[in-house]
C-alpha distance (Angstrom), angle and dihedral (degrees) to the residues before:
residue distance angle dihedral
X1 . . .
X2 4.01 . .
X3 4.14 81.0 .
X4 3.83 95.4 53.9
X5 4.13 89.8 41.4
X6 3.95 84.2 54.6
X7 3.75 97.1 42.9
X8 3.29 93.7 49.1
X9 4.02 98.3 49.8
X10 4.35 84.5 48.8
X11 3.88 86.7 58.2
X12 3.71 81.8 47.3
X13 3.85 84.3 59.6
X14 3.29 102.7 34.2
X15 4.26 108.1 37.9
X16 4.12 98.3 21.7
X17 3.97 132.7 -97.2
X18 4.09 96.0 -72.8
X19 4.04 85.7 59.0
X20 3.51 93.5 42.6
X21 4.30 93.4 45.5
X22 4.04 85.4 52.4
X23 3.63 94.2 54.9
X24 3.67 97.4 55.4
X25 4.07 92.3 42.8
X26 3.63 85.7 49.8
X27 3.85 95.6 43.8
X28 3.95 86.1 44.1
X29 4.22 86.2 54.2
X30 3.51 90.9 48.2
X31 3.50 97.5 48.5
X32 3.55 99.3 46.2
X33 3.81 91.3 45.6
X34 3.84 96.0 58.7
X35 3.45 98.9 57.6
X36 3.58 84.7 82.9
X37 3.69 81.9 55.7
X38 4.08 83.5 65.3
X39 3.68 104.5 61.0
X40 4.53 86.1 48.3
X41 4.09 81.6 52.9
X42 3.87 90.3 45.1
X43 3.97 95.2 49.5
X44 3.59 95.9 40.4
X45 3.93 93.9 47.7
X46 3.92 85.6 47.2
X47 3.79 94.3 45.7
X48 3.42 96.1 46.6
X49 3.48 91.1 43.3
X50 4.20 98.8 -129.5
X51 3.60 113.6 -170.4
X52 4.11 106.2 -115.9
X53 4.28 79.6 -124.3
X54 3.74 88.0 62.8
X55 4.11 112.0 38.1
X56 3.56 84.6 75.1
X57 4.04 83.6 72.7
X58 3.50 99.1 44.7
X59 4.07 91.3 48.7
X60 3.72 91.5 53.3
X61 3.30 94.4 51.9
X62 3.10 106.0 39.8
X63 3.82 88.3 53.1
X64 3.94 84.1 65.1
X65 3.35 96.2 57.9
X66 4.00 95.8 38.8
X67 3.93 74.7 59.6
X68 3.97 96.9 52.8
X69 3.94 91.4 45.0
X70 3.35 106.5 41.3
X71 4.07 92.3 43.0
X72 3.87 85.0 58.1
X73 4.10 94.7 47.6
X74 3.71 89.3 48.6
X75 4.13 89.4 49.6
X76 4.13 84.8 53.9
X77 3.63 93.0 45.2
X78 3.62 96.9 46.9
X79 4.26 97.9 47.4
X80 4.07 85.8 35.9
X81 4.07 88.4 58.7
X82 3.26 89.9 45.3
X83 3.49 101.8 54.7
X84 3.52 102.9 24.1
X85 3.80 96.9 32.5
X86 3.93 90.8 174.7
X87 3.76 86.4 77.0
X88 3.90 86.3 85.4
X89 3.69 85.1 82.3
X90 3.65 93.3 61.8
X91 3.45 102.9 49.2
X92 4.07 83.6 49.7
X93 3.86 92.9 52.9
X94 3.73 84.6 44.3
X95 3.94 91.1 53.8
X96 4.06 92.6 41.2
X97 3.92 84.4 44.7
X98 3.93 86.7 54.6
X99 3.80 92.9 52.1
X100 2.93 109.0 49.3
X101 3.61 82.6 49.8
X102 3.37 94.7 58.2
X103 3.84 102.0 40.5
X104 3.82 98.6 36.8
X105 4.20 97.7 40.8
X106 4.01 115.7 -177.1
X107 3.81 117.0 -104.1
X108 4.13 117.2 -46.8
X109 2.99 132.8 -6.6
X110 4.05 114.2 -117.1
X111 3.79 134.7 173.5
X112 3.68 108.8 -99.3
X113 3.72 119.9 -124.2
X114 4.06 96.8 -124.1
X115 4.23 85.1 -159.9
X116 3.47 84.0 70.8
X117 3.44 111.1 34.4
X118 3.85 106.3 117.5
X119 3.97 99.8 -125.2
X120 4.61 90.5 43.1
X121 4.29 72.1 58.4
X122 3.48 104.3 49.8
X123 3.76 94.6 44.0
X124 3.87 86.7 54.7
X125 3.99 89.6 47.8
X126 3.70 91.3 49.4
X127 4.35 92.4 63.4
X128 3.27 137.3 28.1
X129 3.54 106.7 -121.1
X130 3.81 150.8 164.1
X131 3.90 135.5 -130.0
X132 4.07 93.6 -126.3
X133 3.51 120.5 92.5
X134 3.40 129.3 -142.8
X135 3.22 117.1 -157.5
X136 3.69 121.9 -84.3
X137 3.95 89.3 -28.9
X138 4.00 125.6 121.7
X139 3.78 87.7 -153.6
X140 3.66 137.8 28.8
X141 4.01 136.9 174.7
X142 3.74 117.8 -96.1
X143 4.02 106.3 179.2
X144 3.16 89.7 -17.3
X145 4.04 97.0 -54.8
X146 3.66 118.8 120.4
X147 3.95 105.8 -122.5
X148 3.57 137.5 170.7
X149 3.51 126.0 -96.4
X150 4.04 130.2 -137.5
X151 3.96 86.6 -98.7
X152 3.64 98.2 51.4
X153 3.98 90.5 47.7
X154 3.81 88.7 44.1
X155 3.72 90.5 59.3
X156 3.68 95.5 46.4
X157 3.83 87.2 59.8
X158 3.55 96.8 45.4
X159 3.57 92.1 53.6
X160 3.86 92.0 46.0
X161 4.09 85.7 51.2
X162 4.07 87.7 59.1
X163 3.15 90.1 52.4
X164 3.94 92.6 59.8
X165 4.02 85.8 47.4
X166 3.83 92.0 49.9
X167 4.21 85.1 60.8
X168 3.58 84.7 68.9
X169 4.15 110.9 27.0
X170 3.49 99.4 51.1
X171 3.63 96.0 46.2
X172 4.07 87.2 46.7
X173 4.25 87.4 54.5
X174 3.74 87.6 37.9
X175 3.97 77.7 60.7
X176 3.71 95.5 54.1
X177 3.98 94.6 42.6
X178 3.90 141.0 -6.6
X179 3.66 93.7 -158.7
X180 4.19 98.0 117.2
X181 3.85 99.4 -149.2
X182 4.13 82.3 57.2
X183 3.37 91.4 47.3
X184 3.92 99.8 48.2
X185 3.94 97.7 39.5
X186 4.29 94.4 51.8
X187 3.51 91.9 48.5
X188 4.02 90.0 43.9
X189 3.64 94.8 49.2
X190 3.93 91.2 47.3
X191 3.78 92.1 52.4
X192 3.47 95.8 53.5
X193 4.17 91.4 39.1
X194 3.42 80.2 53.3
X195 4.03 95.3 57.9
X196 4.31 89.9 35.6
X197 3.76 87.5 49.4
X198 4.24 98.1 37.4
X199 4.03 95.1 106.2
X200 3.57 95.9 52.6
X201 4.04 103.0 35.4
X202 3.73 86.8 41.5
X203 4.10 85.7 65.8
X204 3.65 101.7 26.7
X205 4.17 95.9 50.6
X206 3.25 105.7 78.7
X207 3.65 100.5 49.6
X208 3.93 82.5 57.2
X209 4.07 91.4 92.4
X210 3.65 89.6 159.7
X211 4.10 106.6 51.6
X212 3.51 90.4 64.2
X213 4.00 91.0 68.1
X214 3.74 94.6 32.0
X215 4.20 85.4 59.3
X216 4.01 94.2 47.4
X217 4.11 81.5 54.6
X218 3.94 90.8 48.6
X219 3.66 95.4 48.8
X220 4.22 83.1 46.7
X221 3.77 89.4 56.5
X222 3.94 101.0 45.0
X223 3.75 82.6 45.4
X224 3.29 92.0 58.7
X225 3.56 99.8 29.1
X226 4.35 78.9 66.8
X227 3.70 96.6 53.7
X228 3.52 95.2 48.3
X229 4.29 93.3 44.7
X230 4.00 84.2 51.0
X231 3.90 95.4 57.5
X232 3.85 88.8 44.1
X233 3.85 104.7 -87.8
X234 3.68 111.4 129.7
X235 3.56 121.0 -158.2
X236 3.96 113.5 -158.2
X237 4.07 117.0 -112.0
X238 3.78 89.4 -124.5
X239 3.36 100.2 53.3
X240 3.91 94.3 41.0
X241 4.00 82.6 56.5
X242 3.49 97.2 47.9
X243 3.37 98.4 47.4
X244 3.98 90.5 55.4
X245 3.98 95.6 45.3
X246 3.81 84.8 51.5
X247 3.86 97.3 51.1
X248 3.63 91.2 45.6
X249 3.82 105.6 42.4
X250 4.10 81.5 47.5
X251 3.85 90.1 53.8
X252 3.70 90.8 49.4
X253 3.59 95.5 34.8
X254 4.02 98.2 52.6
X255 4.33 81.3 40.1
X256 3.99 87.0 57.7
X257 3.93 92.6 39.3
X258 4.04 93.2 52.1
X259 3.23 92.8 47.3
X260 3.73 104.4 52.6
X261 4.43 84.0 38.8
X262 4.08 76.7 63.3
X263 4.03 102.5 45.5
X264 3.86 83.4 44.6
X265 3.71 92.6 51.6
């Protein structure tokens, strides 16, 4: 976090204020966004039943190849707006899609059954593989045939699950900014201050009731915030940025006051 804070004070320096402010809103998006990511790492750790000793592993990486993937969607979004500058609108019905998704969701709310979900199957489909562990390793020899472990098939579905978040948080910073190097560094730093900040997110999230709604508004906003810069509108950097820092540090800040209104009760 201290590196993104100083990165994005040197592009202050170096490219001017405006590219500066649309780091930080875009680093701010990002960050926000992949706490969702969390509670997916969480249930597929539990449900595959990772040793604590061993997630470290699998996070690392499956950082690195959050870094390969997403570097090459950003590349296509950034030459497909270019080109085909239309596409804006798409990644803002994408975003508006998302929240009203998030802030309207369809009936109850039950615990998913990961050994269905379709992307826990697909991983499993893609290997053979065996229930045993062994140790630390991705593969292991089962009559003499190399096969993949739990671990390695874990991190094959946890880098298929970014990809599903990268459909909506690189439009959203897309939204903020099309300038690429912006783009590609906020969503770099927030990966990896999602792995330096994993043990104490992973505990602290769900008693954040509140972020969850205050992120479905964000991704509104941006959405909009695309429409309206397509048919001419421009919406200033700083105010796009404070906007998003002030939905967000309300959602956590009315999550933090609720809860210590209910251990006081």
């Amino acid at each position: 976090v201290g590196l993104a804070v100083a990165f994005g004070v040197g592009l202050g320096f170096g490219f001017g204020q405006e590219v500066s402010e649309e780091f930080f809103a875009g680093y701010l998006v990002e960050q926000s966004l992949s706490v969702d990511n969390l509670f997916v790492f969480l249930l597929l750790f539990e449900y595959f039943k990772v040793p604590l000793s061993s997630q470290d592993r699998v996070l690392n990486w499956g950082i690195y190849g959050a870094v390969v993937m997403r570097a090459g969607m950003i590349g296509i979004g950034a030459v497909a707006l270019e080109r085909f500058h239309a596409i804006l609108l798409v990644f803002a019905a994408i975003l508006v899609y998302s929240s009203v998704q998030t802030l309207i969701p369809e009936g109850e709310d039950e615990e998913e059954d990961m050994g269905e979900n379709a992307i826990v199957k697909f991983s499993r489909n893609l290997f053979d593989s065996t229930d045993e562990f062994d140790g630390s390793n991705f593969f292991t020899l089962v009559d003499g045939i190399k096969t993949a472990t739990p671990l390695f098939i874990c991190m094959i579905a946890l880098e298929i699950s970014d990809v599903v978040f990268a459909v909506d948080s690189i439009p959203a910073v897309f939204g903020v900014t099309e300038n690429p190097l912006v783009v590609f560094s906020s969503n770099m730093f927030a990966i990896m201050g999602l792995r330096s900040l994993y043990t104490i997110l992973s505990k602290a999230a769900s008693d954040l009731e509140y972020l969850e709604p205050a992120v479905g508004i964000v991704l509104g906003f941006i959405g909009v915030k695309m429409i309206a810069e397509y048919f001419g509108t421009v919406i200033p950097t700083e105010y796009a940025l404070a906007v998003v820092a002030t939905l967000l540090s309300g959602g956590i800040g009315l999550s933090v006051y609720e809860n210590g209104q209910e251990e006081g009760a």
